[in-house]
N, C-alpha and C positions, 0 to 999 in steps of 0.2 A: 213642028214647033207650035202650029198655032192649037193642034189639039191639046199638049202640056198647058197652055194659056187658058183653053174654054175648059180646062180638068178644074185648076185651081179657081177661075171666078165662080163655076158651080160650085166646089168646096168653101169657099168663101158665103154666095148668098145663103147656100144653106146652113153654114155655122150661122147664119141670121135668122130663119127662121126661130119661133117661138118652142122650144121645150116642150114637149107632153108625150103622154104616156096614145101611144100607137097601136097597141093590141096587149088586152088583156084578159091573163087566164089563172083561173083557181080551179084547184085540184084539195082533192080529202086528203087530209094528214092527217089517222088515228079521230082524236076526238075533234081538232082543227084545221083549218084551212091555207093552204099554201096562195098564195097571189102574187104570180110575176108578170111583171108589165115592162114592155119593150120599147125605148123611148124612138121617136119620128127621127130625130139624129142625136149623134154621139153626145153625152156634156162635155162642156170646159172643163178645164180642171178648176175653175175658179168656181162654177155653177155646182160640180162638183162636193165640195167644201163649202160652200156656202148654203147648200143642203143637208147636209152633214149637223152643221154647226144650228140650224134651227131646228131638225130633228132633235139633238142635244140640248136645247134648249126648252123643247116644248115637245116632250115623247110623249107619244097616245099611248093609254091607259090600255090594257091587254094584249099588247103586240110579244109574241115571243120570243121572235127574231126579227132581223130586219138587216138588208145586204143592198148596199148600193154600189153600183158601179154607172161607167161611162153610157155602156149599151141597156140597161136595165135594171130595173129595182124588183126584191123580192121580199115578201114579210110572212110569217107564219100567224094565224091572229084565230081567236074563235068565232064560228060561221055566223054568228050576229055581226059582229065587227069589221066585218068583211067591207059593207058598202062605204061604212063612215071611213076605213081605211083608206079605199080610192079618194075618197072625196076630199083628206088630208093630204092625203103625197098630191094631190093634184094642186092643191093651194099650195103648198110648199115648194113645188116644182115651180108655179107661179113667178115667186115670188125670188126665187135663188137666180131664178134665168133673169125676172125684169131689173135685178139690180146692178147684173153684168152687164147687160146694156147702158145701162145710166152711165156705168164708170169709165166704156169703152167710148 
């Protein structure tokens, strides 16, 4: 019983850690660049969506795909675009997780 206990408070503190990208890797696509990054833990669904919704609002200029999910984000972008990519999802990622917290 008390390991089902010490399973969930670990699942617990770490839905509190902070959001960010945990390993990242770009590979050649033809004339552009693949970039999938693997986040440190799962998102919310609300982190999620709220990611989503400001990519939606404010999309970087050359990206030619772009696929989110819980465990990882991926975007195809040309090999200039590459760094300013990270540096975007990384503000954005920021920014989706510190307002889940405010709400929770």
């Amino acid at each position: 019983m008390s390991l089902a206990v010490c399973d969930i408070v670990r699942d617990v503190r770490k839905g509190r850690l902070p959001a960010k990208i945990e390993t990242k890797s770009v590979f050649d696509v033809n004339t552009s660049r693949l970039g999938i990054g693997v986040f440190n833990r799962p998102l919310l669904d609300a982190e999620c969506r709220k990611f989503r919704r400001a990519w939606e609002m404010d999309p970087l200029p050359g990206f030619e795909e772009f696929e989110l999910d819980k465990e990882r984000i991926s975007f195809v972008v040309p090999p200039e675009n590459v760094p300013v990519a990270w540096k975007s999802i990384d503000r954005m990622l920021a920014a989706a997780t510190e307002d889940v917290k405010k709400a929770s």
